[in-house]
PyMOL Python script that loads the backbone (N, CA, C, O; Angstrom):
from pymol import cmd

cmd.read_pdbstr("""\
ATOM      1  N   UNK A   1      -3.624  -4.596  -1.434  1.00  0.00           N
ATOM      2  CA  UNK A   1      -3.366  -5.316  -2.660  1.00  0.00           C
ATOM      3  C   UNK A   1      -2.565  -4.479  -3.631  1.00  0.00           C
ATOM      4  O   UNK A   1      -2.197  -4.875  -4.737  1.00  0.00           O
ATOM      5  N   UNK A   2      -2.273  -3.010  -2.998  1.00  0.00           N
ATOM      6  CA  UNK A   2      -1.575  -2.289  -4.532  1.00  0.00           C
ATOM      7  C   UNK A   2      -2.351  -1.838  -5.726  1.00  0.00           C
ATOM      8  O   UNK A   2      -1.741  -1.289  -6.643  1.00  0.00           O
ATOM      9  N   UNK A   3      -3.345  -1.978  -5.780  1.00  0.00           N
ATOM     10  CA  UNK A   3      -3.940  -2.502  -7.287  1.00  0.00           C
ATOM     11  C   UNK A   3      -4.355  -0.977  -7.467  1.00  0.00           C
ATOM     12  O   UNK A   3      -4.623  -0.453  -6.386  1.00  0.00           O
ATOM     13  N   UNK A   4      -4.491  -0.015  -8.729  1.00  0.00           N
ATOM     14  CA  UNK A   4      -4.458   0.910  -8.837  1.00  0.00           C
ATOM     15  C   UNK A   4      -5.790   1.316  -9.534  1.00  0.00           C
ATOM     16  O   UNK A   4      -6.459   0.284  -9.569  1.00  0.00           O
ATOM     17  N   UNK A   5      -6.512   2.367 -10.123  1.00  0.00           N
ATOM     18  CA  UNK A   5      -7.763   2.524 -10.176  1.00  0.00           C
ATOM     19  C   UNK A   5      -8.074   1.891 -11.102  1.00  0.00           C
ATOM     20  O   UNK A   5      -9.019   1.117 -10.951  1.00  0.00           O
ATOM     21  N   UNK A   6      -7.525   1.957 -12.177  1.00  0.00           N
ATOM     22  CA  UNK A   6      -8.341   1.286 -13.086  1.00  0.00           C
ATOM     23  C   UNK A   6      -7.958  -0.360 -13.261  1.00  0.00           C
ATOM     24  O   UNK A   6      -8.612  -1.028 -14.062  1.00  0.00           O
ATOM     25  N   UNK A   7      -7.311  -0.726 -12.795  1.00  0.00           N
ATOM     26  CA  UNK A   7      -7.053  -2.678 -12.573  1.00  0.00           C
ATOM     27  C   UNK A   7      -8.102  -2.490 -11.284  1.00  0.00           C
ATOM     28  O   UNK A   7      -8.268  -3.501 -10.603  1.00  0.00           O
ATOM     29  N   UNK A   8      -8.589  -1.675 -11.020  1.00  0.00           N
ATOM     30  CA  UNK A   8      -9.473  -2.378  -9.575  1.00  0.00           C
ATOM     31  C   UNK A   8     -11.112  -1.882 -10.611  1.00  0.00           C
ATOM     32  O   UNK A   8     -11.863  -2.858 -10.629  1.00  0.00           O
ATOM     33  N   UNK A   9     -11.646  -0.802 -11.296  1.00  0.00           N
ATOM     34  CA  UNK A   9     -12.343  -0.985 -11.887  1.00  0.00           C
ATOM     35  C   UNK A   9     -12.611  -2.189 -13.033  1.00  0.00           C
ATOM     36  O   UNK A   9     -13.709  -2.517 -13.483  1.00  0.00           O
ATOM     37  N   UNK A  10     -11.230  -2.783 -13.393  1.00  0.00           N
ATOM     38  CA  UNK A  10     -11.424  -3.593 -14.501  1.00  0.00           C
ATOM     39  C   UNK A  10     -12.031  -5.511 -13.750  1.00  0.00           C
ATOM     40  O   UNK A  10     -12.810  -6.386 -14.128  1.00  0.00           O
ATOM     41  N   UNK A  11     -11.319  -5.359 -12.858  1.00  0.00           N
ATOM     42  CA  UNK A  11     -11.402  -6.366 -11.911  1.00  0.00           C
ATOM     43  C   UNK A  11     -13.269  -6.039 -11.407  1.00  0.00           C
ATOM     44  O   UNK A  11     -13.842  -7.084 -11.715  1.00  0.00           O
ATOM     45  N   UNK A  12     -13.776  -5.560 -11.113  1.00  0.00           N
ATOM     46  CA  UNK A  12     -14.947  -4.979 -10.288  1.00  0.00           C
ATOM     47  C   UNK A  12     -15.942  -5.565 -11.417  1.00  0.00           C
ATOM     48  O   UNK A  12     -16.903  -6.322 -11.286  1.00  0.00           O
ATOM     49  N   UNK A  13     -15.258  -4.818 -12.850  1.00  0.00           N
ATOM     50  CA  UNK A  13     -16.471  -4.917 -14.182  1.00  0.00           C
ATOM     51  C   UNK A  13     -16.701  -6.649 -14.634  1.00  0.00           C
ATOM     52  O   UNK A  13     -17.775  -7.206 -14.857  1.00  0.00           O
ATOM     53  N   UNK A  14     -15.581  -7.130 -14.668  1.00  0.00           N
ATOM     54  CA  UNK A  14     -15.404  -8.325 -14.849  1.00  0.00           C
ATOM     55  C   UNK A  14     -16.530  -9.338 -13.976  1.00  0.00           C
ATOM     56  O   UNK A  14     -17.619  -9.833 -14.267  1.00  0.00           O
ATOM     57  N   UNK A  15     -15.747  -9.356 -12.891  1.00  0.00           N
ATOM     58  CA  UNK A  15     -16.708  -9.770 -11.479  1.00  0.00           C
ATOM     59  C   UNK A  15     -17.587  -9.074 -10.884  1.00  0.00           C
ATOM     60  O   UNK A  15     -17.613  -8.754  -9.695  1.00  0.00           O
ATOM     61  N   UNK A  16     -18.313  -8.835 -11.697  1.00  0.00           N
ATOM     62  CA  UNK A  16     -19.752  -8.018 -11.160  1.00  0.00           C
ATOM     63  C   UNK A  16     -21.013  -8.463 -10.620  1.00  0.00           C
ATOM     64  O   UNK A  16     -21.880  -7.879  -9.970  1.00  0.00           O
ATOM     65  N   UNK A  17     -20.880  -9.854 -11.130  1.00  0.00           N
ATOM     66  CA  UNK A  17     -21.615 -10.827 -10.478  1.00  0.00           C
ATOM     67  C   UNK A  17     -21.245 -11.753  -9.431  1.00  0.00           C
ATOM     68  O   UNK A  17     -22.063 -12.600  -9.072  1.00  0.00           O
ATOM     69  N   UNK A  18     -19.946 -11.673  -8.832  1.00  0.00           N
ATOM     70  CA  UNK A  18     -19.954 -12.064  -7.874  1.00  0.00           C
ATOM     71  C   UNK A  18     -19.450 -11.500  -6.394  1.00  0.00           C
ATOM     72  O   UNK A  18     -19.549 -11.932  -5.245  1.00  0.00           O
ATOM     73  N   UNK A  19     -18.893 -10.387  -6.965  1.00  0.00           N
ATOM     74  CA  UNK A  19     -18.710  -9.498  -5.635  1.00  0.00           C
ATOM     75  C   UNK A  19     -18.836  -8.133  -5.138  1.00  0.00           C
ATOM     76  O   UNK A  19     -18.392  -7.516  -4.169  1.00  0.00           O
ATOM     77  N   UNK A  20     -19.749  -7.817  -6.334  1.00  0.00           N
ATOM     78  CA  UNK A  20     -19.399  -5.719  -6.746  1.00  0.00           C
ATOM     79  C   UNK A  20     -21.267  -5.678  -6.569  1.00  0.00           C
ATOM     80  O   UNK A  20     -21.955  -6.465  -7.219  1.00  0.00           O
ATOM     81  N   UNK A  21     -21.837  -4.743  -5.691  1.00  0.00           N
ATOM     82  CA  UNK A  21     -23.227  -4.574  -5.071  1.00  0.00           C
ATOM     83  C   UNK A  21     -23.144  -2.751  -5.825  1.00  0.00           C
ATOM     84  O   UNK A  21     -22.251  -1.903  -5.813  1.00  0.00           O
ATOM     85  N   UNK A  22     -23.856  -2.762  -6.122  1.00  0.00           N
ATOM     86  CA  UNK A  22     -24.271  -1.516  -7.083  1.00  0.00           C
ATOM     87  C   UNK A  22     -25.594  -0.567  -6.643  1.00  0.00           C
ATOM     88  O   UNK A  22     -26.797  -0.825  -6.669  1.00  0.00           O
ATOM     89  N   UNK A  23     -24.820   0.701  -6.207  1.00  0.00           N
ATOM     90  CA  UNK A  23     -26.074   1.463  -5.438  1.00  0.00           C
ATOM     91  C   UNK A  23     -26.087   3.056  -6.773  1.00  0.00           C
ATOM     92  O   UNK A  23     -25.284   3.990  -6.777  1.00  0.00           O
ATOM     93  N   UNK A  24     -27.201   2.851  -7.676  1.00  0.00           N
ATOM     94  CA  UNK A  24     -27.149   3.796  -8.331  1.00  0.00           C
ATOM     95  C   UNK A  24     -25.989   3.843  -9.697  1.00  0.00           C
ATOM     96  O   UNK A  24     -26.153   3.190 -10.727  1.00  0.00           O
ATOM     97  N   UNK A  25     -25.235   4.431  -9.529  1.00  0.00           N
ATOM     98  CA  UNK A  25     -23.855   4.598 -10.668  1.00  0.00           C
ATOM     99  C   UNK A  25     -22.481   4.209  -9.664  1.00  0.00           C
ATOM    100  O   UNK A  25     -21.428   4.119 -10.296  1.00  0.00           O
ATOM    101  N   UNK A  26     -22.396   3.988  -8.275  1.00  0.00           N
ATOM    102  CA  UNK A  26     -21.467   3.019  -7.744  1.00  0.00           C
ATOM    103  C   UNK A  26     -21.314   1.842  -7.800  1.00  0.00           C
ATOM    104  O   UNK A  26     -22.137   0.954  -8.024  1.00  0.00           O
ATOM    105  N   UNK A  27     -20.118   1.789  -7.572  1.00  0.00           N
ATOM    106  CA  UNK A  27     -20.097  -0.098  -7.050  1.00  0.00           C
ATOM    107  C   UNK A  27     -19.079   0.033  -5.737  1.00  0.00           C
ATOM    108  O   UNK A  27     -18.438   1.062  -5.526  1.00  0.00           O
ATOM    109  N   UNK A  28     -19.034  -0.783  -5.147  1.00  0.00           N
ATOM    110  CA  UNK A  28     -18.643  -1.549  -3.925  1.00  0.00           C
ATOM    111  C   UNK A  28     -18.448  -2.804  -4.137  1.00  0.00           C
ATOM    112  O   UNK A  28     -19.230  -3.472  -4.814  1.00  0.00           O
ATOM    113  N   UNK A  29     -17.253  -3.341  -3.520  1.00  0.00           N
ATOM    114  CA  UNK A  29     -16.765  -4.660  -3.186  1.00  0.00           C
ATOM    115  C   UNK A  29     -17.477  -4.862  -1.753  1.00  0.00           C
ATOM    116  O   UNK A  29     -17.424  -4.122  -0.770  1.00  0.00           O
ATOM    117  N   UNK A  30     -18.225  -6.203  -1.944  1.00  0.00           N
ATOM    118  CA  UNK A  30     -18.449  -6.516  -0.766  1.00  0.00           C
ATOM    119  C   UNK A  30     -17.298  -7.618  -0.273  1.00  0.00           C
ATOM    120  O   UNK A  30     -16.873  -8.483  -1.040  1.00  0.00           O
ATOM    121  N   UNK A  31     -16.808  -7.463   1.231  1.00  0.00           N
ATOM    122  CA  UNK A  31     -15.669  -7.526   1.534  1.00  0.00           C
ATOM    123  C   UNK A  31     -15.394  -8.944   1.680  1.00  0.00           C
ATOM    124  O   UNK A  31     -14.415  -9.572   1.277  1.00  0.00           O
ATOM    125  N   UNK A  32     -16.400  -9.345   2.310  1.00  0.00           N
ATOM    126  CA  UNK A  32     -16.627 -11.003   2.670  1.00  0.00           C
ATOM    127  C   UNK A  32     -16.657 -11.928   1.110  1.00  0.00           C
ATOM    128  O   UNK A  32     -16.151 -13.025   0.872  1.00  0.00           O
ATOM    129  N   UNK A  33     -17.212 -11.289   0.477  1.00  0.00           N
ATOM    130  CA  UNK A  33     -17.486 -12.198  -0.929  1.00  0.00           C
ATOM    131  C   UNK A  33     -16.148 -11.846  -1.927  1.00  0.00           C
ATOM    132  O   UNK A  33     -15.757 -12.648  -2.775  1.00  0.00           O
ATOM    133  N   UNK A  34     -15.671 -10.854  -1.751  1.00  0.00           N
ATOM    134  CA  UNK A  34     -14.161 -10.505  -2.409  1.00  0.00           C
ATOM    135  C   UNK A  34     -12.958 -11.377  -1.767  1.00  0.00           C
ATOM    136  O   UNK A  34     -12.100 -11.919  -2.464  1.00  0.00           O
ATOM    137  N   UNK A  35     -12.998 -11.448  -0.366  1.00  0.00           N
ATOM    138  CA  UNK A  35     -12.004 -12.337   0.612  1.00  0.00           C
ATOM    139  C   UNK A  35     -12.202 -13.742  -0.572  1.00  0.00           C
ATOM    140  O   UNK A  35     -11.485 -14.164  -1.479  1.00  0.00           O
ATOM    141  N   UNK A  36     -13.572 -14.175  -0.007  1.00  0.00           N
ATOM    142  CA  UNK A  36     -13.943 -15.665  -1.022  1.00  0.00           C
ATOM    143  C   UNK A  36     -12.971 -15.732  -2.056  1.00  0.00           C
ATOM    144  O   UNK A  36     -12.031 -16.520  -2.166  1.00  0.00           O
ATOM    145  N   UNK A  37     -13.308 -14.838  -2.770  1.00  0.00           N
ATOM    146  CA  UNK A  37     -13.183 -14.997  -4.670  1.00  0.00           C
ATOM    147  C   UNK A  37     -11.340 -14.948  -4.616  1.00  0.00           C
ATOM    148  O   UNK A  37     -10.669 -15.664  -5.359  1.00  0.00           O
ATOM    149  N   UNK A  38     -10.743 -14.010  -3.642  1.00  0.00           N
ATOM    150  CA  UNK A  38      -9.616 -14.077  -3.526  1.00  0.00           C
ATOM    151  C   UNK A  38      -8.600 -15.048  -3.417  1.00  0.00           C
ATOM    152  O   UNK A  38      -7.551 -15.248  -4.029  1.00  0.00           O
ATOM    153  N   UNK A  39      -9.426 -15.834  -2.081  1.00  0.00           N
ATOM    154  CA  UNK A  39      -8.423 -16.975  -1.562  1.00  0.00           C
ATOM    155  C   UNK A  39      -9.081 -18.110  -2.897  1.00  0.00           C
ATOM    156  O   UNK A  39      -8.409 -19.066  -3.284  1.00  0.00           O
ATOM    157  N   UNK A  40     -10.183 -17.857  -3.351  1.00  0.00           N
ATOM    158  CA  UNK A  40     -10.195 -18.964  -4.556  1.00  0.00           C
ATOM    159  C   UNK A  40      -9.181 -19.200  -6.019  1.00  0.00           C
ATOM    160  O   UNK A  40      -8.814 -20.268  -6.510  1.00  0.00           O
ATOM    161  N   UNK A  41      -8.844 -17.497  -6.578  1.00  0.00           N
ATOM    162  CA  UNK A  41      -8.022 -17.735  -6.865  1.00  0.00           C
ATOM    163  C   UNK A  41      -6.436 -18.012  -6.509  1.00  0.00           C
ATOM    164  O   UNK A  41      -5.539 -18.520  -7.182  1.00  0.00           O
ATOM    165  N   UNK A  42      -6.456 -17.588  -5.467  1.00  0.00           N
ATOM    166  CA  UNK A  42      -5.165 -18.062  -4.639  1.00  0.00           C
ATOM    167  C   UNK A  42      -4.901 -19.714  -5.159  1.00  0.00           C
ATOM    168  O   UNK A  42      -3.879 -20.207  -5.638  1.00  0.00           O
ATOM    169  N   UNK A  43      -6.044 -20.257  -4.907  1.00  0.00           N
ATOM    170  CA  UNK A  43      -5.740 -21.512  -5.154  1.00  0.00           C
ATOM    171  C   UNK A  43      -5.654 -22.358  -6.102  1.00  0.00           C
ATOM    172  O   UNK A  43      -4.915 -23.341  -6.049  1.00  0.00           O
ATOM    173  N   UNK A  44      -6.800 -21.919  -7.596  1.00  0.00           N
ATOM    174  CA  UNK A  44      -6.124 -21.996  -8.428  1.00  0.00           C
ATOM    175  C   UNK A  44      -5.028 -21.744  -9.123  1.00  0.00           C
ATOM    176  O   UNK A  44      -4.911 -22.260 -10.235  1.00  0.00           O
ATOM    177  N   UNK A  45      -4.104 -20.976  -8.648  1.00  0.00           N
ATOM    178  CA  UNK A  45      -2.899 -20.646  -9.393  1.00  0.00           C
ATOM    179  C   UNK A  45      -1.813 -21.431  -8.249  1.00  0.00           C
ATOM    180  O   UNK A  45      -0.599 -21.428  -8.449  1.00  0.00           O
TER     181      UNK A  45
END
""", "prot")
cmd.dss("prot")
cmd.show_as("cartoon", "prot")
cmd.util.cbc("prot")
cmd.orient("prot")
């Protein structure tokens, strides 16, 4: 995607409830639920 550290933290903070799983002071994209949210906005725009 290109997307550089902090547009991928800002993106992560935003959507934290629907795709970012939090172990401690990390986060992780879970990959399957990020694909989702992706092709969803794909389609709204």
């Amino acid at each position: 995607m290109n997307l550089g550290l902090t547009k991928t933290r800002e993106l992560m903070k935003a959507n934290e409830a629907i795709f970012v799983i939090r172990f401690g002071n990390r986060r992780y994209a879970h990959k399957l639920l990020l694909d989702k949210w992706l092709l969803a906005q794909i389609k709204q725009h």
